[in-house]
C-alpha positions as CSV (number, residue, x, y, z in Angstrom):
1,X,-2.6,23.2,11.6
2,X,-5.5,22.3,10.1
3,X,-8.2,19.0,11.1
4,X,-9.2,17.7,7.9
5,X,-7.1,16.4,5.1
6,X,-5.2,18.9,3.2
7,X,-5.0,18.4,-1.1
8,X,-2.6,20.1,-3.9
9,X,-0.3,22.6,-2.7
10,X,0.9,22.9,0.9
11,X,3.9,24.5,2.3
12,X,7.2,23.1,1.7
13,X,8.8,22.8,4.5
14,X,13.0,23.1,4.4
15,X,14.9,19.7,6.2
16,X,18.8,20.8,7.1
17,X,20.8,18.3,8.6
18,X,24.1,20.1,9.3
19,X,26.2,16.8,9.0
20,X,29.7,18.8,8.7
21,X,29.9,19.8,11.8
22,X,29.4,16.7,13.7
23,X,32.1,14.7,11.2
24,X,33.9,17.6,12.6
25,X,34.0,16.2,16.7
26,X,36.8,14.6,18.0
27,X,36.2,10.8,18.3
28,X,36.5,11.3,22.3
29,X,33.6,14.1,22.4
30,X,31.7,12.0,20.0
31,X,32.4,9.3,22.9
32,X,31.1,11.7,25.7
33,X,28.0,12.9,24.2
34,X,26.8,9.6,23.9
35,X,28.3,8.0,27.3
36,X,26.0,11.0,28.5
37,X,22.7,10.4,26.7
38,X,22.9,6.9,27.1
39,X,22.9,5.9,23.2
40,X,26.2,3.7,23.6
41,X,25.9,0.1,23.6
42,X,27.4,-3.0,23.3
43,X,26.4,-6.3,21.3
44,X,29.6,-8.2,22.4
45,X,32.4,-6.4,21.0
46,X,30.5,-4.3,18.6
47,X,29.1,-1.3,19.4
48,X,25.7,0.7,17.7
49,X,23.7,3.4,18.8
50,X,20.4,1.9,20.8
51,X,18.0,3.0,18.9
52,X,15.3,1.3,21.6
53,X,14.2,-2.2,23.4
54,X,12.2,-4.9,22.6
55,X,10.2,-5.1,25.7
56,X,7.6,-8.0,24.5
57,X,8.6,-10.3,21.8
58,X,6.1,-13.4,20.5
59,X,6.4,-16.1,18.0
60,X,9.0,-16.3,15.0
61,X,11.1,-12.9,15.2
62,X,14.4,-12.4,13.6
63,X,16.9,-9.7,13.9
64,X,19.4,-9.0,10.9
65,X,22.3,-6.6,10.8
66,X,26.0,-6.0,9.9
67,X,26.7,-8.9,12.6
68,X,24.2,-11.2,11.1
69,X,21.0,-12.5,11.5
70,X,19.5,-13.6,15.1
71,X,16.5,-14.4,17.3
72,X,15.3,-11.4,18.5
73,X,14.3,-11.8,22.7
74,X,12.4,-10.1,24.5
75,X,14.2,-7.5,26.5
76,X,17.4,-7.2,23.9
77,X,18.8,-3.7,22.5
78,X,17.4,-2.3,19.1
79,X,20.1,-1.0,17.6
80,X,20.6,1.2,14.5
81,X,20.8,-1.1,11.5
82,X,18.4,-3.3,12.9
83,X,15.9,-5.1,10.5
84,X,13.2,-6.9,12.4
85,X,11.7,-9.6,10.3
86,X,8.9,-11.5,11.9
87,X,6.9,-14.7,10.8
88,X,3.0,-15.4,10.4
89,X,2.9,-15.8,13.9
90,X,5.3,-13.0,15.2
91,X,4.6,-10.1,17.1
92,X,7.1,-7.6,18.5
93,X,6.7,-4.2,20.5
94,X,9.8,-1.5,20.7
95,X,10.2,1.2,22.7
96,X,12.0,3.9,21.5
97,X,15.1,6.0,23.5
98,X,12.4,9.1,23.3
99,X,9.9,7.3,24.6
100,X,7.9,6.3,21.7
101,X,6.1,2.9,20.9
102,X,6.8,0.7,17.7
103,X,4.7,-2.2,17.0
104,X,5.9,-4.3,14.7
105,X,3.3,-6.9,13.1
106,X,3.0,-10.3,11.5
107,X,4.7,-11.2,8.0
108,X,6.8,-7.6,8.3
109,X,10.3,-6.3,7.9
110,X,10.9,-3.2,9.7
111,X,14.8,-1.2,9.7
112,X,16.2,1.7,11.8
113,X,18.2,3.5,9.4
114,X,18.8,6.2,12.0
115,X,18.1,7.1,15.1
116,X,20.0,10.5,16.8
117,X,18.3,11.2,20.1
118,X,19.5,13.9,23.0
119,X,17.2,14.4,25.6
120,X,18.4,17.6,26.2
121,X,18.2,18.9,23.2
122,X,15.3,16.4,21.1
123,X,14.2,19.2,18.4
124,X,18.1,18.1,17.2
125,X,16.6,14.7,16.9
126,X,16.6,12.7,13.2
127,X,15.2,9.5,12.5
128,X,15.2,7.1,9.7
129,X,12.9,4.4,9.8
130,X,11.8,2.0,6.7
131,X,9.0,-0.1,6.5
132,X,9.8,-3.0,3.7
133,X,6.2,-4.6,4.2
134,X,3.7,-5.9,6.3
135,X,2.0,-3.4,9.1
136,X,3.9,-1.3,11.8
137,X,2.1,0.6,14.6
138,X,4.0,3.5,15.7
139,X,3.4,6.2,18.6
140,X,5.7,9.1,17.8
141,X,8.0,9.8,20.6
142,X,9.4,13.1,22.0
143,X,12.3,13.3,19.2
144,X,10.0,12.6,16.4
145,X,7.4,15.0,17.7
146,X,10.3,18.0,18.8
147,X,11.7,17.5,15.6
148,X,8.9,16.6,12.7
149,X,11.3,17.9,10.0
150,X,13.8,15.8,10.5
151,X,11.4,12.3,10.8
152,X,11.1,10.1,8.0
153,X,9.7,6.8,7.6
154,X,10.0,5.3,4.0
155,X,7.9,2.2,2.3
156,X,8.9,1.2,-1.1
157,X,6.1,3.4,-2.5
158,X,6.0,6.6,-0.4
159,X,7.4,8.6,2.3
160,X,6.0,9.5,5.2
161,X,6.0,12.8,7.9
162,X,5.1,13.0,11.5
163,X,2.7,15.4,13.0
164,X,2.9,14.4,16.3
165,X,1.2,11.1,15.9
166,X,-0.4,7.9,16.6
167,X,-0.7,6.3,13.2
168,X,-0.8,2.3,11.7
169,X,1.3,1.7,7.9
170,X,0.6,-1.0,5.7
171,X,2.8,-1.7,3.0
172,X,3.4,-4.2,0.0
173,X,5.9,-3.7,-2.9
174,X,3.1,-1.6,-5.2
175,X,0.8,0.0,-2.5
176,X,1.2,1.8,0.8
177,X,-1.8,2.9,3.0
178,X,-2.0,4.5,6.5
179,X,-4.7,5.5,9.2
180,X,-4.3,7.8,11.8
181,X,-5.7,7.6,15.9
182,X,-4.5,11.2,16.8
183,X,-2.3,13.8,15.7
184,X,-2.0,14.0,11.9
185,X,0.9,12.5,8.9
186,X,2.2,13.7,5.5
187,X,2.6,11.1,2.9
188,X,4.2,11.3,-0.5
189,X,4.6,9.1,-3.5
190,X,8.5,8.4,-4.0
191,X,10.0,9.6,-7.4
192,X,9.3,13.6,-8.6
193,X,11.4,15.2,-6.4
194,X,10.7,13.1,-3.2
195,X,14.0,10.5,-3.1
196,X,14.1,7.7,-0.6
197,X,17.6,9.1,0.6
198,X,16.1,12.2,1.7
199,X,15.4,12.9,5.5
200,X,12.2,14.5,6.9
201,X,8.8,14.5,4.9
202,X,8.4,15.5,1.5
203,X,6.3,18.3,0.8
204,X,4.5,19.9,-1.4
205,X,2.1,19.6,-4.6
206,X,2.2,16.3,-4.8
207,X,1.9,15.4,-0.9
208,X,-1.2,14.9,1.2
209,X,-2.0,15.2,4.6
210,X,-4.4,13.1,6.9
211,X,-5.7,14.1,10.5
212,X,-7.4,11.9,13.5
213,X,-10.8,13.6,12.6
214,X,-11.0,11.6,9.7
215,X,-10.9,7.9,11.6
216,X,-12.6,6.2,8.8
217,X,-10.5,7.3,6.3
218,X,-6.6,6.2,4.7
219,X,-4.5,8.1,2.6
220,X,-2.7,5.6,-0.1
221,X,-0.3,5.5,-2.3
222,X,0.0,3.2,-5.2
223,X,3.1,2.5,-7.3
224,X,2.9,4.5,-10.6
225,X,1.1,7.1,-9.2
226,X,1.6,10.7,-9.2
227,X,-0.4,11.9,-5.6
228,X,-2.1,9.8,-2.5
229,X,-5.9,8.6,-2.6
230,X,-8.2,9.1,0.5
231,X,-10.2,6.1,0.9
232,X,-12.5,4.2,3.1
233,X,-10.5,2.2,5.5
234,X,-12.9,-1.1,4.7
235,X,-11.5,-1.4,1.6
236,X,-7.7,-1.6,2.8
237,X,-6.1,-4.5,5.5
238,X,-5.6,-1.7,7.9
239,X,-9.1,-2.1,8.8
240,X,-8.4,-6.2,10.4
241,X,-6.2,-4.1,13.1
242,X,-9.5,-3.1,14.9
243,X,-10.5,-7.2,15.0
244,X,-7.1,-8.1,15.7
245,X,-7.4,-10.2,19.6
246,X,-3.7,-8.9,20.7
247,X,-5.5,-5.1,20.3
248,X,-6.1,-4.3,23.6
249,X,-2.2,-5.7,24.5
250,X,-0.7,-3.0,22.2
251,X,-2.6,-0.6,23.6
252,X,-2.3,-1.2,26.3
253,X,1.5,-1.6,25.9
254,X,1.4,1.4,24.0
255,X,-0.2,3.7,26.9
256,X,2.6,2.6,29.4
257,X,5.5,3.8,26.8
258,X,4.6,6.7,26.0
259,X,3.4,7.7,29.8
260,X,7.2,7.2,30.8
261,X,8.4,10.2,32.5
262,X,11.9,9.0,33.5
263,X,14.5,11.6,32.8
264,X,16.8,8.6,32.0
265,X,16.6,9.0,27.8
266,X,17.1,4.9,27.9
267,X,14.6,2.3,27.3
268,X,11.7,1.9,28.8
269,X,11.7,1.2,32.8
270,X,11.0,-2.7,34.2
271,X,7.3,-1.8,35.3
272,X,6.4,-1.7,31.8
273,X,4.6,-4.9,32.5
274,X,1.5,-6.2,31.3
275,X,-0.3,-9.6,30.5
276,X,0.1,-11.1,27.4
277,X,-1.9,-12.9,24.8
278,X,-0.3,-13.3,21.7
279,X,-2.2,-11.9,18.7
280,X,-4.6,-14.5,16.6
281,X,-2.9,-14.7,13.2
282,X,-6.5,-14.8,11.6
283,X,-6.1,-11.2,12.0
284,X,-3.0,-10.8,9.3
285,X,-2.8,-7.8,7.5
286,X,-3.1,-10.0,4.1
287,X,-6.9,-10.8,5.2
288,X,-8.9,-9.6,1.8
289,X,-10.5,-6.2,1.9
290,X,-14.3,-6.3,2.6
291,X,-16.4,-6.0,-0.9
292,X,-18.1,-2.6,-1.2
293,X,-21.6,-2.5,0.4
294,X,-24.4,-4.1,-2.0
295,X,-26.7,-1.5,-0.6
296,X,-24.8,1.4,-2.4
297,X,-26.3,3.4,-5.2
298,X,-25.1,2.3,-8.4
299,X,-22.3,3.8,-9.8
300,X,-22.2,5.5,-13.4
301,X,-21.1,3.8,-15.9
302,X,-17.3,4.4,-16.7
303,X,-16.3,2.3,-18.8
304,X,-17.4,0.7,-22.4
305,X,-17.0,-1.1,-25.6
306,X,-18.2,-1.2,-28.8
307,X,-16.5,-0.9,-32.7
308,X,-14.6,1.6,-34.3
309,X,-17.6,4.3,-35.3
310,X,-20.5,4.5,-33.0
311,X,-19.9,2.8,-29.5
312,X,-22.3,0.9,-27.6
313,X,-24.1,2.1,-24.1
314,X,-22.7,5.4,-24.4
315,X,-24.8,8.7,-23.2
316,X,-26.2,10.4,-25.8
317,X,-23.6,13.4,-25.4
318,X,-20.8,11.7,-25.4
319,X,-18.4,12.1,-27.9
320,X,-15.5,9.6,-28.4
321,X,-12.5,12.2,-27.7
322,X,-14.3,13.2,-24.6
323,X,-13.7,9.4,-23.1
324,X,-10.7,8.9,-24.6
325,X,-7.8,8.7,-21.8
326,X,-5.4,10.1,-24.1
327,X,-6.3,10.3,-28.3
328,X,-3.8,7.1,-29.0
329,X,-4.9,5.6,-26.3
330,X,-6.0,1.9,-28.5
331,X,-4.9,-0.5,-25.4
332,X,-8.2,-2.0,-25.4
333,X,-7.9,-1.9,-29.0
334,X,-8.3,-5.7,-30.4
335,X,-10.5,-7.4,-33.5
336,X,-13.4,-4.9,-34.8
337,X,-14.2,-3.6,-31.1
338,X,-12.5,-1.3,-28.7
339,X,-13.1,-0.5,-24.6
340,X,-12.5,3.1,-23.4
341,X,-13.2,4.5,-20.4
342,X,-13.5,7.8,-18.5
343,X,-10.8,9.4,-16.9
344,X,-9.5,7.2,-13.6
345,X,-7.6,9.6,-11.7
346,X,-9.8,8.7,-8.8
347,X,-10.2,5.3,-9.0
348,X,-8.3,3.0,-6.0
349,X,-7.9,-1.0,-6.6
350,X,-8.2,-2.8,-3.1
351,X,-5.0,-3.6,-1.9
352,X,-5.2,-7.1,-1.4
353,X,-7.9,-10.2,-2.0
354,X,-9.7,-11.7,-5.4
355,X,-12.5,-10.5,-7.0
356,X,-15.6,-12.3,-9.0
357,X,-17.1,-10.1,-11.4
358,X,-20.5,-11.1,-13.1
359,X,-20.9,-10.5,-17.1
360,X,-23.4,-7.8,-17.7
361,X,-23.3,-7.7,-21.5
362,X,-21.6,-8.4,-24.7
363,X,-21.0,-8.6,-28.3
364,X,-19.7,-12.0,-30.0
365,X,-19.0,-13.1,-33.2
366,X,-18.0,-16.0,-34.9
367,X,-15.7,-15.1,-38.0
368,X,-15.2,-16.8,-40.8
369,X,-12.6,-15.5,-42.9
370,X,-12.9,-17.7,-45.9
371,X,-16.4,-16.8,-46.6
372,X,-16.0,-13.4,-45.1
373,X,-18.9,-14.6,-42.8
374,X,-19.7,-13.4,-39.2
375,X,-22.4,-15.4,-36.7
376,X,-23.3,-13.5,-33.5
377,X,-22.4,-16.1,-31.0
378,X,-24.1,-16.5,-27.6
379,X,-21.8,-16.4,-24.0
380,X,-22.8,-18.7,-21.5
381,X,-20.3,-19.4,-17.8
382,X,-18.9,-16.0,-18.2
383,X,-16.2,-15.7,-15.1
384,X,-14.0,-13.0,-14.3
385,X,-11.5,-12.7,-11.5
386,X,-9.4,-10.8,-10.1
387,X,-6.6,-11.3,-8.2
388,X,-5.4,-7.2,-7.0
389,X,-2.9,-8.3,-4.2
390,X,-1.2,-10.4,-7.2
391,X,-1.9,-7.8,-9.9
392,X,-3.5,-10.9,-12.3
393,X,-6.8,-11.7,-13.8
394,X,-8.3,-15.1,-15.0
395,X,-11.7,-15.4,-17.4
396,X,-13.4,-18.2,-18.9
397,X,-16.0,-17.8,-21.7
398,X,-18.3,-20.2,-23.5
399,X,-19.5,-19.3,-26.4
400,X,-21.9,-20.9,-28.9
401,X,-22.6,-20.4,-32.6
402,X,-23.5,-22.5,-35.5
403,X,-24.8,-25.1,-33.3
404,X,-21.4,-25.8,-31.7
405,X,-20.0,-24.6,-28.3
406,X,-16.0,-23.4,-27.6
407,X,-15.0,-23.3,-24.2
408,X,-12.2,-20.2,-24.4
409,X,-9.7,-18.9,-21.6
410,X,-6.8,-16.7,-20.5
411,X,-5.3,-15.5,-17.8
412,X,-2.7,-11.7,-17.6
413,X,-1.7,-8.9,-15.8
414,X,-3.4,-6.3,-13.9
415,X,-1.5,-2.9,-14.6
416,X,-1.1,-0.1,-11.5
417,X,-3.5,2.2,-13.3
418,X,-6.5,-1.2,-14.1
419,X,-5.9,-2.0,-17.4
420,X,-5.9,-5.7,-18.4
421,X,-3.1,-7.4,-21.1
422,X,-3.0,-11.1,-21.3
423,X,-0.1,-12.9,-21.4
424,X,1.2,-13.8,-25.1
425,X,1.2,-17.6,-24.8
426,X,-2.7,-17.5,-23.7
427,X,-4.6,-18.7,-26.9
428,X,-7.4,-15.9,-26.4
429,X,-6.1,-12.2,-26.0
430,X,-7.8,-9.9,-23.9
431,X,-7.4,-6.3,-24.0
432,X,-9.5,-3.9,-21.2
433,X,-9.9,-2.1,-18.3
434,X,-11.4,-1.4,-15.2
435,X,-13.2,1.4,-13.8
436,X,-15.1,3.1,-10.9
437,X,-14.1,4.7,-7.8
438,X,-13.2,0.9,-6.3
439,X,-12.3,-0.7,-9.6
440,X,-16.0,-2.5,-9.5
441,X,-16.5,-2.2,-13.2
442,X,-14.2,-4.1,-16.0
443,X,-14.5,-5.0,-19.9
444,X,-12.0,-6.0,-22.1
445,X,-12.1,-6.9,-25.8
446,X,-11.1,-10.8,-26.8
447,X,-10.4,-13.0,-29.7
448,X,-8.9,-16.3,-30.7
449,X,-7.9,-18.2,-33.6
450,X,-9.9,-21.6,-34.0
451,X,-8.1,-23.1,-37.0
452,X,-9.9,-23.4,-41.0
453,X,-9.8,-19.8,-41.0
454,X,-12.3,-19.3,-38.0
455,X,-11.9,-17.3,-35.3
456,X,-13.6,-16.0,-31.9
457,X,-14.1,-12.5,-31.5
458,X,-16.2,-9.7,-28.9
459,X,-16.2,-7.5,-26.0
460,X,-17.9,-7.8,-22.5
461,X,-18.7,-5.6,-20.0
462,X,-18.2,-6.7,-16.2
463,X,-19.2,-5.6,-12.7
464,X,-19.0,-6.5,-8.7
């Protein structure tokens, strides 16, 4: 296996789960087998396969299944089923029946959809887990690591692989990004052949891979898109795990499951013991990414505005087809000036936190239609921002011409793949884009209707 991160093609590996023969078992053998690996247990008079134990539970945690929803305690039975939802302040550790370690973080909801364990036979083993959001920790255990084809843990965005693994998800409802300590994963956008009813990892073209060598590093995936991003861990929340004050806990907590070497398939034994601080909550996975370091070289310009024939800033060999995203691409299309940009397949938006962006230039003009008149119009108190955990943007412009000021504004949506729409009740639209590796650079096009036939229009240009 190779130690650095693998792109395109890779080989496709095939998951069977031969389900026909185990409907096939008597009720009473299916009884036996799991009297004698231990996987039988009771929640009053239900019964569910024990999927692990909560051996340290802190702050606001809830339990919901077919039975209803519950306080989760420390020490109860995770069953398969289970979703663990905990609070802003809750914290809860699992260890698995194979000896594996879950952690399961603040503002998260984690489900077992499947957990088949035998000791004596794990590379038999399949398990089902879903992460809904928030951030899970999760050491794979001897199942998961015996049988890596038939491990998968979904997000609403992707699907991930085990390959033998100490690795940390994050997950909203558009974005899903994970790091790696040791061993190696396999993550996949959802959709194109990879269905969140599958079972094991989804490989091939469209799949990429991520190893412990690369500790700086976290493969994402966002909604929309057709393949994972590598990208600097300081621009995602996995990176407030390494700050977080309950850190050394996990570990800690983490060391003692996996270093079980009980025969006993069960939980884990009563000397997995250790003192307990419970995690600061100003470590949430939610804390805003860190802003890209000011000392960096500039990037390139990527994106740009200007009219319909020659546009402004361009290089001198550029051509407009050449920027074009696609020849009818006009979304930034809007009064007598347009914004293209470069191809963005390898631009990533931060996952979470708001954005200021300072104007760098523009183009105004104050129409009058009556006297088919236009005044170049000065902008003064340009703001942009931009809110990527929400997927919205706000901007204020005043501009002045003719002696007189207008203070203008909108507000919109941020679209998976950067580009800007205002919403139709705003008075000014805005049509643009963003651009760069990080999403640094944005321009849009505006305009507004003042009333006697006069009207606002321009384009800016935009950077962090």
């Amino acid at each position: 296996m190779p130690s650095r991160t693998l792109w395109g093609p890779v080989a496709i590996v095939l998951s069977v789960v031969c389900a026909s023969g185990a409907a096939q078992t008597a009720p009473s053998d299916q009884k036996d087998e799991k009297d004698r690996t231990g996987l039988q247990a009771h929640e009053g008079s239900a019964t569910a396969d024990i999927a692990g134990k909560a051996v340290v539970v802190v702050g606001q945690v809830k339990v919901a299944n077919a039975r209803g929803t519950s306080t989760l305690a420390s020490g109860a039975s995770v069953t398969v089923g289970d979703t663990i939802e905990t609070g802003a302040d809750g914290y809860v550790y699992v260890t698995t029946v194979d000896h594996g370690f879950i952690s399961v973080r603040p503002n998260s909801s984690f489900s077992i959809e499947r957990y088949d364990y035998d000791a004596n036979t794990p590379e038999r083993a399949v398990i089902k887990l879903a992460l809904h959001r928030g951030v899970v920790r999760e050491i794979s255990g001897r199942g998961a690591q015996a049988a890596r084809d038939h491990y998968r843990m979904n997000t609403p965005v992707a699907a991930l692989g085990v390959r033998g693994t100490d690795f940390t998800v994050f997950t909203d409802a558009n974005i899903t990004s994970a790091s790696v300590r040791s061993g190696g994963i396999v993550m996949t956008p959802l959709g194109n052949g990879c269905a969140a009813s599958g079972s094991g990892p989804c490989e091939g073209s469209n799949a990429a891979q991520l190893f412990a060598d690369l500790t700086d590093k976290a493969l994402q995936v966002t909604r929309g898109n057709a393949h994972p991003v590598l990208l600097d861990t300081h621009l995602t929340p996995l990176t407030t795990e390494k700050g977080s004050a309950g850190q050394k806990t996990e570990d800690n907590a983490a060391h003692a499951a996996v270093a079980v070497t009980h025969v006993d398939p069960g939980v884990a034994p009563q000397e997995l013991t250790f003192p307990l601080n419970a995690p600061s909550t100003t470590a949430a996975p939610t804390t805003p990414p860190t802003a890209p370091s000011k000392s960096a070289a500039p990037e390139a310009q990527q994106v740009f505005w200007g009219r319909y024939t020659a546009l402004a800033n361009l290089p001198a060999d550029a051509t407009l087809p050449k920027l074009m995203e696609t020849a009818s691409d006009q979304s930034g299309l809007l009064g007598a000036f347009a914004i293209v940009r470069t191809p963005q397949s390898d631009m990533v938006m931060p996952a979470q936190g708001s954005f200021n962006f300072g104007l760098q230039s523009y183009e105004a003009y104050l129409v009058n239609a009556s006297t088919s008149t236009a005044t170049a119009a000065a902008i003064s108190n340009g703001t942009l921002a931009i809110n990527f955990g929400a997927h919205t943007f706000t901007t204020n412009l005043v501009l002045n011409a003719n002696g007189a000021s207008y203070a203008v504004s909108s507000s919109g949506g941020v679209s998976n793949n950067g580009k800007l729409f205002s919403d139709y009740v705003q008075p000014m639209a805005v049509r643009g884009g963003l651009a760069g590796k990080n999403a640094t650079q944005a321009a849009y096009t505006f305009s507004q209707q003042l009333g006697n036939n006069q009207s606002l229009t321009g384009a800016t240009l935009w950077s962090r």
